[in-house]
C-alpha positions as CSV (number, residue, x, y, z in Angstrom):
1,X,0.0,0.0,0.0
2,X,3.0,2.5,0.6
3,X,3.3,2.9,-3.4
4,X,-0.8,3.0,-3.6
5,X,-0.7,6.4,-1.0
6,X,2.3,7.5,-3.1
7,X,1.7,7.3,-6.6
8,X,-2.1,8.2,-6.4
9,X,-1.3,11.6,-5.3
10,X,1.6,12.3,-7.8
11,X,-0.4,11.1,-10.5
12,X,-3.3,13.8,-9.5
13,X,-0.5,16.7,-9.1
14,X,0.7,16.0,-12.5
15,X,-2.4,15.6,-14.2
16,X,-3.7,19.0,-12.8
17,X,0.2,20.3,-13.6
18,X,-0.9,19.7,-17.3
19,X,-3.8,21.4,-17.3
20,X,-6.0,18.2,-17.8
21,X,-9.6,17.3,-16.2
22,X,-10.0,13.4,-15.1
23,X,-12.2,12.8,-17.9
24,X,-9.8,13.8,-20.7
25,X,-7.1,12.1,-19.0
26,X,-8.8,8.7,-19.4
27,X,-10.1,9.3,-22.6
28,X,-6.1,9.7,-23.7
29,X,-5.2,6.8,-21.5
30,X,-8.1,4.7,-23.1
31,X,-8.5,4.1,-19.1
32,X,-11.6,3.6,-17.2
33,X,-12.2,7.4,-15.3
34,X,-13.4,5.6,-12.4
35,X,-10.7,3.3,-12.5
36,X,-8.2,6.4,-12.7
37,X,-10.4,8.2,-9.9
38,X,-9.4,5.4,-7.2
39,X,-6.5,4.8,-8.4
40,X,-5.6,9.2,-7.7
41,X,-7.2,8.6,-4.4
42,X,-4.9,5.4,-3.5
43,X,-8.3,3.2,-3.6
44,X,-6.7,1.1,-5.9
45,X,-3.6,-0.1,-6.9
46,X,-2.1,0.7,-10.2
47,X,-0.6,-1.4,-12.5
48,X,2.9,-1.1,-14.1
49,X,1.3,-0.7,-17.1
50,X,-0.9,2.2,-16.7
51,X,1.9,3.9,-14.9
52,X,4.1,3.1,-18.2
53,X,1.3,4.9,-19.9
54,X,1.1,7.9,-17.5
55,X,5.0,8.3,-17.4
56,X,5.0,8.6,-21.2
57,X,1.8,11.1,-21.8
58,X,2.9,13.1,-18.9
59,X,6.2,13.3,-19.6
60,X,7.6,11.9,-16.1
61,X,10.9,9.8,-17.1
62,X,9.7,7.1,-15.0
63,X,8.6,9.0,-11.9
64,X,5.6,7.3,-11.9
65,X,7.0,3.6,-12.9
66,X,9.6,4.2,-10.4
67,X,6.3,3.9,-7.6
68,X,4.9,1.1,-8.4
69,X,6.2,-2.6,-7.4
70,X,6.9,-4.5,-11.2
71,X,6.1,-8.4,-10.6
72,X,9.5,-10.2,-10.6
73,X,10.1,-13.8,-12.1
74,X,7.4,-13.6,-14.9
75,X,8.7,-16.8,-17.1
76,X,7.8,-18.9,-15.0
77,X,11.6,-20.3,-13.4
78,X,11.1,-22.1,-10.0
79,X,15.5,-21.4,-10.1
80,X,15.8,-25.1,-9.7
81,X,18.5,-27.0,-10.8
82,X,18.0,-28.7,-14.8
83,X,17.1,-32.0,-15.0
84,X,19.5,-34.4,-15.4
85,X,18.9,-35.4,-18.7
86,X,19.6,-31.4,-19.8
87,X,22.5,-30.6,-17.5
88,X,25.2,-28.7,-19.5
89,X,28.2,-30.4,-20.7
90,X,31.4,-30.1,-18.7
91,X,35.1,-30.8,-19.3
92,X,35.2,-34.6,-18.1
93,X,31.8,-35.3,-20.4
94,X,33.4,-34.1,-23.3
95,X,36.8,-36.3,-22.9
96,X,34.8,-39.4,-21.7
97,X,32.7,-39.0,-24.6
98,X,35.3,-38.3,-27.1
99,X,36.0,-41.8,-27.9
100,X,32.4,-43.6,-27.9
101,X,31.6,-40.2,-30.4
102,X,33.8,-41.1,-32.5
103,X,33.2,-45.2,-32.6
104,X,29.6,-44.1,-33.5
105,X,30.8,-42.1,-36.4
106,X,33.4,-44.5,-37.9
107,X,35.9,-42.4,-36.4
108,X,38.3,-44.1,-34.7
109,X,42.3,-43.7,-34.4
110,X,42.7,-46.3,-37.3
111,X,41.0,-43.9,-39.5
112,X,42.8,-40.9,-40.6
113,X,40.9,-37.9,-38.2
114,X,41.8,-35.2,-40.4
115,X,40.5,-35.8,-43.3
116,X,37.6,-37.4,-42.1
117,X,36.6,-34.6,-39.4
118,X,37.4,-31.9,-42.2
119,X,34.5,-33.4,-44.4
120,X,32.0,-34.4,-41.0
121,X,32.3,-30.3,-40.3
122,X,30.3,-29.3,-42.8
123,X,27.3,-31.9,-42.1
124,X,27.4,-30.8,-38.6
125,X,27.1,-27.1,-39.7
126,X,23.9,-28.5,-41.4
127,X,22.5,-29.9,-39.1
128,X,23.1,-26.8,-36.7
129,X,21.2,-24.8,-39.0
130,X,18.5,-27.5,-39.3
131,X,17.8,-28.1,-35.6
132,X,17.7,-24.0,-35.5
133,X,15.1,-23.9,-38.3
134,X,13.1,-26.5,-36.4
135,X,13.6,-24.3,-33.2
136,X,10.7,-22.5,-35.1
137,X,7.9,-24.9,-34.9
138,X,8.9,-27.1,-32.5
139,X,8.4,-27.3,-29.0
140,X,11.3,-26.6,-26.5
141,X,11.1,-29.8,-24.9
142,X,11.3,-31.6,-27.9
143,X,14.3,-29.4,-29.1
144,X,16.1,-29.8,-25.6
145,X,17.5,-33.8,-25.6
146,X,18.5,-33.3,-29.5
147,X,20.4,-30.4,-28.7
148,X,21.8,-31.7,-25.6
149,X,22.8,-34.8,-27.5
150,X,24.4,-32.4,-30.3
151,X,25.7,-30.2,-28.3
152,X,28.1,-33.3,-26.6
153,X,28.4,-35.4,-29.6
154,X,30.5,-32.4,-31.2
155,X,32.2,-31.5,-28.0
156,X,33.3,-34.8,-27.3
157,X,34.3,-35.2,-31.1
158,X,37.0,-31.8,-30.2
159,X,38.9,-34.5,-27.6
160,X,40.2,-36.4,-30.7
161,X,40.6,-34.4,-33.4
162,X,44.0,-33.0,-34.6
163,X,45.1,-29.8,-33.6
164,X,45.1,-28.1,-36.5
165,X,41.4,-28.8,-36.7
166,X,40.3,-28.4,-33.0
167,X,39.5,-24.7,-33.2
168,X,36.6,-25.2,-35.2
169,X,35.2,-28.1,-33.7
170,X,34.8,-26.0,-30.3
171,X,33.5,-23.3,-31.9
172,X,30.7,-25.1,-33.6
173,X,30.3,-26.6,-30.1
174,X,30.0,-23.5,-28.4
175,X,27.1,-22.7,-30.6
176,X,25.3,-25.4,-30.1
177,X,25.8,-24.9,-26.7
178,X,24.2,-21.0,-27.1
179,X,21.7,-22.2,-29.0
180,X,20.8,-24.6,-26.4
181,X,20.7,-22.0,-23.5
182,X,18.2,-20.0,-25.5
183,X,15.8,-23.1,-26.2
184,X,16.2,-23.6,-22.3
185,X,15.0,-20.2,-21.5
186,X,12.1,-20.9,-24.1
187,X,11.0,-23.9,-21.9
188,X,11.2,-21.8,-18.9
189,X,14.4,-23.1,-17.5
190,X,16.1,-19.8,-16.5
191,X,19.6,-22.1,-14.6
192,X,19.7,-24.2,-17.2
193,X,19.7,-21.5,-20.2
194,X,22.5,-19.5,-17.9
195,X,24.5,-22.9,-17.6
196,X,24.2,-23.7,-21.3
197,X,25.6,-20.4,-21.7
198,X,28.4,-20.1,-19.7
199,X,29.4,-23.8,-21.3
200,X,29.0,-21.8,-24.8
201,X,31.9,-19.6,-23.4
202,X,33.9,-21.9,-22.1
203,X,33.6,-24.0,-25.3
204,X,34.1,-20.8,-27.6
205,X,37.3,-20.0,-25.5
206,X,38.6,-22.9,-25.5
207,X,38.5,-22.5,-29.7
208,X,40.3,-19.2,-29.6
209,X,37.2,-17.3,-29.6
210,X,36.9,-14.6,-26.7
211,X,33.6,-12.7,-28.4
212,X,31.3,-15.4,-27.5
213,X,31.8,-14.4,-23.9
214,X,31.2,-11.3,-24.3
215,X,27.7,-12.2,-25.9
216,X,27.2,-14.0,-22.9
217,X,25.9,-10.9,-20.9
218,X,23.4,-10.5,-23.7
219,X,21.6,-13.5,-22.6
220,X,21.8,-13.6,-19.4
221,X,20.4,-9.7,-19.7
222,X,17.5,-11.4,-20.9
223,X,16.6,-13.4,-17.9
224,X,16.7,-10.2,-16.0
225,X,14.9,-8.5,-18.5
226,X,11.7,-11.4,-18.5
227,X,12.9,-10.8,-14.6
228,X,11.5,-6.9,-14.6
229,X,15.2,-6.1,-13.8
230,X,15.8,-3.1,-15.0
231,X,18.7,-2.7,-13.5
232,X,20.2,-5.4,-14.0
233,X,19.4,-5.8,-17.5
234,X,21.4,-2.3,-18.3
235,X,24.4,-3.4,-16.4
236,X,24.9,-7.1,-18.2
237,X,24.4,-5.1,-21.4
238,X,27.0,-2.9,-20.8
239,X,29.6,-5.5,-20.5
240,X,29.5,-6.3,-24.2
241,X,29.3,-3.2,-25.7
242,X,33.8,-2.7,-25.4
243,X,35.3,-1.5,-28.9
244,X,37.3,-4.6,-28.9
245,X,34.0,-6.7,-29.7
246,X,32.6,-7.4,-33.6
247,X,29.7,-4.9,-34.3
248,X,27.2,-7.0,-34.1
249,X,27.5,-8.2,-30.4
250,X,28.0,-4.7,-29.7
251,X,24.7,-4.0,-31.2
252,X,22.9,-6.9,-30.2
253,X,24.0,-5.5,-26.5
254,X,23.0,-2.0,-27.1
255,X,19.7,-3.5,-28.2
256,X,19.3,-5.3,-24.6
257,X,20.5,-2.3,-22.8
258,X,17.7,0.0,-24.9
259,X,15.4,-2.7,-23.9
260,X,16.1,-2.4,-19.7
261,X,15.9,1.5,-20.3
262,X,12.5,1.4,-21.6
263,X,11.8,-1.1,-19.1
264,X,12.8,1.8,-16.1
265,X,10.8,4.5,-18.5
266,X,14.2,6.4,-19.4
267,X,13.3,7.3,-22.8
268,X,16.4,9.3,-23.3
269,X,18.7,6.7,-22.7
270,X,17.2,3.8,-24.7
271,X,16.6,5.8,-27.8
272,X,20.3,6.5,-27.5
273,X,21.0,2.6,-27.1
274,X,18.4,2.2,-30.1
275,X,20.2,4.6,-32.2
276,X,23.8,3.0,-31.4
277,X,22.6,-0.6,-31.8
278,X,21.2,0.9,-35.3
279,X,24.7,1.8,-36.5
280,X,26.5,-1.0,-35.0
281,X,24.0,-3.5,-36.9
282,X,24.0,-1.9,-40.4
283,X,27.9,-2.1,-40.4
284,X,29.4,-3.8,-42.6
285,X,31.0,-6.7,-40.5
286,X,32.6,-9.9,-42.0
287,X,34.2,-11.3,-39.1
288,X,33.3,-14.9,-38.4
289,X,31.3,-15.3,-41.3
290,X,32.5,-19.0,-41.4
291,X,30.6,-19.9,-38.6
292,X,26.7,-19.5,-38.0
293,X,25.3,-16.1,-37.1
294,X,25.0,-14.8,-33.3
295,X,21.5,-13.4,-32.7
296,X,18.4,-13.6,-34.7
297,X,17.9,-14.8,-38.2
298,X,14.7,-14.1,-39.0
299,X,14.3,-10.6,-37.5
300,X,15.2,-8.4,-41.1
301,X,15.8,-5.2,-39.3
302,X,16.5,-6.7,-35.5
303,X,16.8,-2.4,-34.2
304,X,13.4,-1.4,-35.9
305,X,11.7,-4.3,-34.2
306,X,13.2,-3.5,-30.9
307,X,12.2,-0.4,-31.3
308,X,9.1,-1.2,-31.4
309,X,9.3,-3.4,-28.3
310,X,10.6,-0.7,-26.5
311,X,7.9,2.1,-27.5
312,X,5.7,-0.4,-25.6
313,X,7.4,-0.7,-22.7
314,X,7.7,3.2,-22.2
315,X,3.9,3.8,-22.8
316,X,3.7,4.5,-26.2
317,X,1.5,1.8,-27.5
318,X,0.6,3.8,-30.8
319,X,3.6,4.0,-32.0
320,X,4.6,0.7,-30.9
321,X,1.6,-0.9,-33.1
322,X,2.4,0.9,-35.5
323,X,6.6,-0.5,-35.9
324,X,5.5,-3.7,-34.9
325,X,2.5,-4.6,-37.6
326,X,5.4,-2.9,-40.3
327,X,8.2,-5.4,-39.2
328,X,6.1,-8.8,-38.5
329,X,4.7,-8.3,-42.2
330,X,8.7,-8.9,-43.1
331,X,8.7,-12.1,-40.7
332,X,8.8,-15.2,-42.9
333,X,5.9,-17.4,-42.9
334,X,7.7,-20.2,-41.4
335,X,9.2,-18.2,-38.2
336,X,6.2,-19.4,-36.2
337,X,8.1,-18.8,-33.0
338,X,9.6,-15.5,-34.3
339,X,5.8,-14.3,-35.4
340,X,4.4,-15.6,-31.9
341,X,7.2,-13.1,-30.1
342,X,6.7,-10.4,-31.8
343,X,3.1,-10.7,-32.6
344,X,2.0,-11.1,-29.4
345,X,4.1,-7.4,-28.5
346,X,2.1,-5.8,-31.4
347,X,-1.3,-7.5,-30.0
348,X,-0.7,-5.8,-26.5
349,X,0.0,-2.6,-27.9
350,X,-2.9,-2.3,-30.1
351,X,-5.3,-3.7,-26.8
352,X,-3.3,-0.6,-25.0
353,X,-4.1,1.8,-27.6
354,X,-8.2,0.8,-27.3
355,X,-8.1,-1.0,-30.8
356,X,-9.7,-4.1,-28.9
357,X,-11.0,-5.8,-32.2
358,X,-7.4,-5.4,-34.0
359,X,-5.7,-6.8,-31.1
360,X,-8.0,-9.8,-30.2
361,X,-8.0,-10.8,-34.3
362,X,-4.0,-10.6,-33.8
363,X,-3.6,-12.7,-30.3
364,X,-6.7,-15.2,-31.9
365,X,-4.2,-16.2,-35.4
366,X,-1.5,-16.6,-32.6
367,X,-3.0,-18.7,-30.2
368,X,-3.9,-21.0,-32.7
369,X,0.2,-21.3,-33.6
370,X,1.2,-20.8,-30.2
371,X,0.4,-24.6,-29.1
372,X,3.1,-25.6,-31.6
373,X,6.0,-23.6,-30.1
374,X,5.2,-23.2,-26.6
375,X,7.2,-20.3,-25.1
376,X,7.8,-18.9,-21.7
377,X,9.0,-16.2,-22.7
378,X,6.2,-15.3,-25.1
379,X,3.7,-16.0,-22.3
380,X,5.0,-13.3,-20.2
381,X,3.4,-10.9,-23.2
382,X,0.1,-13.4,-23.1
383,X,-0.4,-13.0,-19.4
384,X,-0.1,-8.8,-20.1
385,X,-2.4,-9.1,-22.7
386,X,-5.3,-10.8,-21.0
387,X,-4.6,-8.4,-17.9
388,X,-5.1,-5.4,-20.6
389,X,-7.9,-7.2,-22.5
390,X,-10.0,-6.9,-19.0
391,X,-10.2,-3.3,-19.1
392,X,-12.9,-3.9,-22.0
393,X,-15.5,-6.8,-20.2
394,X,-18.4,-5.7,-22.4
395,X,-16.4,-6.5,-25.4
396,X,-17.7,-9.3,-27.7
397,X,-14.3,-10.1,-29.6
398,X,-12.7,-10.2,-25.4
399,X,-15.2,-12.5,-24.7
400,X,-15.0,-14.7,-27.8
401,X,-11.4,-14.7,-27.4
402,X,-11.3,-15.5,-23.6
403,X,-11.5,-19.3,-23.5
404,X,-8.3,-19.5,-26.3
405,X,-6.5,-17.4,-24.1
406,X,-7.3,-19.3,-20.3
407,X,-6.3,-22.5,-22.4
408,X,-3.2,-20.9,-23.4
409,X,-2.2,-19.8,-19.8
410,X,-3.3,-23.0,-18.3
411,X,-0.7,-24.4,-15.4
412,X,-0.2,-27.3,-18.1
413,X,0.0,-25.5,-21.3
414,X,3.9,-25.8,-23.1
């Protein structure tokens, strides 16, 4: 209650500071003005949400967010420790698996390693961009044990090979073992993605690259960003952003860092991260263009699409409909889990705006997807969207599309 006496009575002092009655205030807001009303007089709580909104028509900077608790741990991570079956690879796995790895593949030390690990590289590239593309419309569970399996098989396969050749068996390694922290984090296994990813680094080092680690931070800023750390999510973005790092992490980082700005409502601050991660992704960078891209794939203009996310986020909804509905027409039909991310973002910020019909014909094509690629990280954006679709109960598309979306936030769903 001690942000509820607080942020009621700033909220009145700036509304009257700008010169606006309750009843145009709401109509901006696309808010209930008896909602607002109780909410002014500390009756009733208010939601991060509508202080987003407030912040960004009132022009606070996050005043107002600053007043109001966030929720914390939104994906769903109890913090437990992974299965065994998905623990992360470690040092005496990939030695003891070395040889039985390469028994399986006809490898063994009677067989010239060289050449034959030189031509096996190229399949294993394959199949790295196969399992990736099935990362799309498959389920993370499914996706986990294959990766796992992957993700050893060519680590082990590095105890073995020649010198000259080792470098790039670890590196593929390493991201298999990224790739696998990310699928994690889709199934709602926060430790397990972060101890996929620090293998990732560990792998990637040990194969002469030092980048990888670097990237590291990116991820884990986004388990504190699905966290509502702010904070945090700024600080681990920061530590990949040195001029000693390729562009693109550097940009991928400045993305996360604009991402925990927005999150705190410092518009300022993120649309200078949005404009660096901008230039840092549209330069021209050719550096480890042998090996399979860090980041997105699918995503044509990653910085326009975060912009978007991050207009959202500091309680512009408009505008974040607006960026979004542009860059998920560019989306590839077959990016189900891409189109599911992003189009649930544009779904909330349309039902924020008051375009209740646009965003429940949006969220109702996705739900019907959404069963194929299960996503905790996407459900963090369903369970916003069904608190923002009950601002409109007398709505007939709300209520037709209520049922899809209890199903879809069901204790058992994914």
């Amino acid at each position: 209650m001690g942000t509820t006496r607080h942020f009621g009575p700033e909220l009145r002092r700036l509304r009257q500071e700008a010169g606006l009655s309750l009843t145009e205030f709401s109509a901006a807001l696309t808010y209930d003005k008896g909602h607002l009303s109780k909410v002014e007089r500390g009756e009733r709580s208010a939601s991060v949400e509508l202080a987003q909104r407030c912040d960004a028509f009132l022009g606070a900077n996050g005043e107002l967010q600053r007043l109001v608790a966030r929720p914390r741990t939104e994906s769903g991570d109890t913090g437990a420790p992974a299965p065994p079956d998905l623990r992360p690879v470690g040092r005496r796995d990939v030695l003891s698996a070395g040889a039985g790895v390469l028994v399986d593949l006809g490898l063994t030390r009677d067989v010239r390693p060289a050449s034959a690990i030189g031509a096996l590289l190229p399949s294993l590239r394959v199949q790295f961009d196969q399992l990736r593309g099935l990362g799309q419309s498959a389920a993370p569970t499914v996706l986990l044990p294959l990766l796992e399996t992957q993700t050893r098989m060519v680590a082990g396969l590095a105890a073995d090979t020649p010198s000259g050749q080792r470098a790039a068996v670890l590196l593929l390694a390493s991201r298999f073992a990224e790739y696998t922290g990310w699928i994690a984090q889709e199934a709602g296994m926060s430790s397990a993605a972060l101890a996929w990813t620090g293998e990732a680094t560990e792998l990637a080092r040990a194969g002469g690259d030092t980048h990888l680690g670097s990237y590291a931070f990116v991820r884990r800023a986004l388990v504190t960003l699905y966290d509502g750390d702010a904070a945090g999510t700024v600080a681990l973005a920061r530590r990949a952003q040195s001029h000693a790092l390729p562009p693109r992490i550097r940009g991928l980082a400045a993305q996360r860092e604009a991402q925990g700005h927005a999150l705190a409502g410092n518009e300022r601050d993120c649309l200078r991260s949005l404009d660096r991660a901008r230039d840092l992704l549209d330069s021209h960078d050719t550096s480890g263009a042998d090996h399979p891209v860090i980041g997105t794939t699918h995503v044509s203009d990653p910085a326009a699409m975060t912009t978007g996310w991050c207009l959202y986020d500091l309680g512009r909804p408009r505008a974040a409909a607006e960026l979004l509905d542009r860059e998920c027409r560019r989306l590839p039909p077959h990016a189900l889990r891409t189109r599911a991310r992003y189009g649930f973002r544009s779904s909330l910020a349309h039902a924020a705006s008051g375009e209740v019909e646009h965003a429940c014909a949006i969220a109702g094509e996705l739900l019907d997807v959404l069963p194929a690629v299960p996503s905790a990280t996407v459900n963090t954006d369903v369970r916003r969207l069904a608190r923002e679709l009950s601002r409109f109960p007398t709505s007939r598309a709300v209520h037709r599309l209520q049922p899809a979306l209890a199903r879809a936030l069901a204790p058992t769903h994914g």
